[in-house]
N, C-alpha and C positions, 0 to 999 in steps of 0.2 A: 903214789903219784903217777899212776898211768889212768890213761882213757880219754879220748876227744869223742867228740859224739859220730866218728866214722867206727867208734868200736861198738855203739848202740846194737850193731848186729848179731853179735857176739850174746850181746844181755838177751834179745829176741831168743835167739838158739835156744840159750842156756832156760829161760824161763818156757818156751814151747815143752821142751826135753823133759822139765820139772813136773808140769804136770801129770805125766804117767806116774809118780811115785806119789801118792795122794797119802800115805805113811809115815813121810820125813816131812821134817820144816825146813824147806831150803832158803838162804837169802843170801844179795848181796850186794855188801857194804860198799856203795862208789865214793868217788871223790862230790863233793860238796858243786860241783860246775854239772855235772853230771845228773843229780837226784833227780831233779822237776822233770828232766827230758823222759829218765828212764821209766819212773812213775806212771806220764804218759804212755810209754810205749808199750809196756806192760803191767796193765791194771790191778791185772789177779796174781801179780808175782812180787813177794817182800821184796824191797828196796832199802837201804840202811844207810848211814852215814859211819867212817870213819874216824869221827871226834867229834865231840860238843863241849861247848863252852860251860862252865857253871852256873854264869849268870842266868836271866830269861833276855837282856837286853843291856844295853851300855855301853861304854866309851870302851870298847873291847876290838880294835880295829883289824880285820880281819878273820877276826873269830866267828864261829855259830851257834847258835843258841839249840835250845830244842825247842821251844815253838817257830824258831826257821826250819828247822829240819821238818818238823811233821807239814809245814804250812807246803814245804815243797813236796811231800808223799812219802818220808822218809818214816817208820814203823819200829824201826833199834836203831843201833850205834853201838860203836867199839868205844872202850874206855881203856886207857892206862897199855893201850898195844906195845912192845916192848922199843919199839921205833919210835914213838913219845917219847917214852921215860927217858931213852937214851938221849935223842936228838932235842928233844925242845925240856929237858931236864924235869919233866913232871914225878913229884915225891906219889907218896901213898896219897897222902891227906888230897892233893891235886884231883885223885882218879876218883877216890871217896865221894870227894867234892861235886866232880861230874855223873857219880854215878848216881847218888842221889839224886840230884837234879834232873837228870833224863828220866827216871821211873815215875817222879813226883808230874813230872810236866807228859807223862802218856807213853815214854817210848821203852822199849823191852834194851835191854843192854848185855853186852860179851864182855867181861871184866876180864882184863889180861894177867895174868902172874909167870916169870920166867927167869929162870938164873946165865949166867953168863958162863961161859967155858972155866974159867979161874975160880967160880965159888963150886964148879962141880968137882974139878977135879982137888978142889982141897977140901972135899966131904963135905961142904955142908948145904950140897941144892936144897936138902929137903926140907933144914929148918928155913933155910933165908925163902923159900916159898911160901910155906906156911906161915910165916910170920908177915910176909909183904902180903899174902893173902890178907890175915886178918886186920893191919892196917887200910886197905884198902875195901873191903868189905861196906856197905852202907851204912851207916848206925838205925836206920828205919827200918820195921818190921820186911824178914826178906820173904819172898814170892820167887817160888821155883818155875812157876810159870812165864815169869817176865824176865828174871836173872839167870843168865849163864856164866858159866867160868871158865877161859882159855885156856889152857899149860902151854906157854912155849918157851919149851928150850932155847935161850937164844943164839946158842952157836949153831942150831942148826935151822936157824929162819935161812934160804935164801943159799947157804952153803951147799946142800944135795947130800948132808948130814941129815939124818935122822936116829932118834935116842933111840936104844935098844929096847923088845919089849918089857924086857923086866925093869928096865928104869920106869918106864909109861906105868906099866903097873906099878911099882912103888910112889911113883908122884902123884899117881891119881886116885891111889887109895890113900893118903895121906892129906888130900885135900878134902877128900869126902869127909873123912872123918873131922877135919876142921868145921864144914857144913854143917855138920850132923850137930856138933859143938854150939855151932853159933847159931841154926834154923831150928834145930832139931827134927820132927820125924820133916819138914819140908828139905832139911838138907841131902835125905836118902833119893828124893827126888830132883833134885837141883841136876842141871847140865852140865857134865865138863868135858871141855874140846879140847882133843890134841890137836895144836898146830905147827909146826917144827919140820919143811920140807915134804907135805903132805901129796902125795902124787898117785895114780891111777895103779904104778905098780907095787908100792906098798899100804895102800889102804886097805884092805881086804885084814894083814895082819894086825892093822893097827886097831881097825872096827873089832878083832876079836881081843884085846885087850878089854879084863874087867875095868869097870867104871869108865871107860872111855865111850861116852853118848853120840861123839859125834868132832868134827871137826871146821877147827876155823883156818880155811885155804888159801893162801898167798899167791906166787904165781899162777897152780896151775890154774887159779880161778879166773885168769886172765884171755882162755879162748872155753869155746864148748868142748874140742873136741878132747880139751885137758880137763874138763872139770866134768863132765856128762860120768865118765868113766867109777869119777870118783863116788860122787852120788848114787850109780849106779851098785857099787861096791856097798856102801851103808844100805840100803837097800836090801842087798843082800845076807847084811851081819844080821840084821831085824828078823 
């Protein structure tokens, strides 16, 4: 829930910047008040939305759909982000629900999976992710190209906490292999972002973690001069 349209300048920066890495797929996901403007302001730069609703329309008052979303320029969406789940109580089936829905109706989607400080340190992040993964997972034929997969820690969204790399490594090779389970050879190919306190001075080690494709950014994605860095860094692991 940041951004009024004095931050639009910020998206300009940040998509100008982008196009020298013609490489990476960069985007980014605004608040739902924000899309149409940004859209506008930068044509040739992905724009995303935050959440979408399951339905396509309905007595769903305040919600968005994903033919709002694409009607206003919006290309992905975030499903099942761990500030969902938490705050607005969304189960598996909820995120399932949406993610379906947005791949059906045209838009590429970031599936969230993340454990809480209390299921890590009583040992069990790895099953409770993989298992929330494959609840949440679509039940429709998956597409590596349009579906990606977040890992975040959630004690360290926001805290200035980031997981160790051999925990990243063990969460993200245990997802793949979940992919691989459920996609098969598309799951070798599928996307998984670490997100978890993501910042210009440890991206560099987190891009050289195996199976780590890329990252979904929280604050620093909030000015250019924080998120240019990071971009810059993937860029670099490439």
């Amino acid at each position: 829930m940041h951004g009024i349209a004095d931050m639009l300048g910020e998206v300009r920066e940040i998509a100008a910047a982008s196009a020298s890495f013609d490489t990476l797929d960069i985007a980014l996901c605004l608040p739902s008040t924000l899309i149409a403007r940004a859209a506008q302001a930068v044509p040739n730069f992905k724009i995303g939305g935050q959440d979408v609703h399951a339905a396509p329309s309905g007595a769903h008052t305040g919600c968005t759909s994903t033919p709002m979303l694409i009607d206003a320029g919006a290309c992905l969406t975030i499903v099942g982000h761990s500030e969902r789940r938490t705050d607005q109580h969304e189960s598996d089936s909820d995120v399932r629900a949406k993610a379906e829905a947005a791949l059906a109706g045209g838009l590429a989607v970031i599936l969230c999976v993340g454990e809480s400080q209390s299921i890590r340190s009583g040992g069990g992040a790895v099953a409770h992710v993989c298992a929330q993964l494959d609840r949440s997972l679509p039940s429709i034929p998956l597409d590596a190209s349009r579906l990606s997969i977040a890992y975040e820690p959630i004690w360290a969204i926001g805290t200035g906490l980031v997981a160790g790399v051999e925990d990243i490594a063990e969460m993200h090779a245990a997802i793949r292999a979940r992919l691989v389970t459920a996609a098969g050879d598309g799951g070798d190919s599928m996307r998984i972002l670490y997100g978890g306190s993501v910042k210009a001075a440890n991206a560099a080690s987190i891009f050289a973690v195996p199976d780590v494709d890329g990252a979904l950014v929280g604050g620093a994605s909030l000015t250019a001069a924080d998120f240019v860095p990071i971009i810059t860094a993937a860029a670099q692991a490439r």
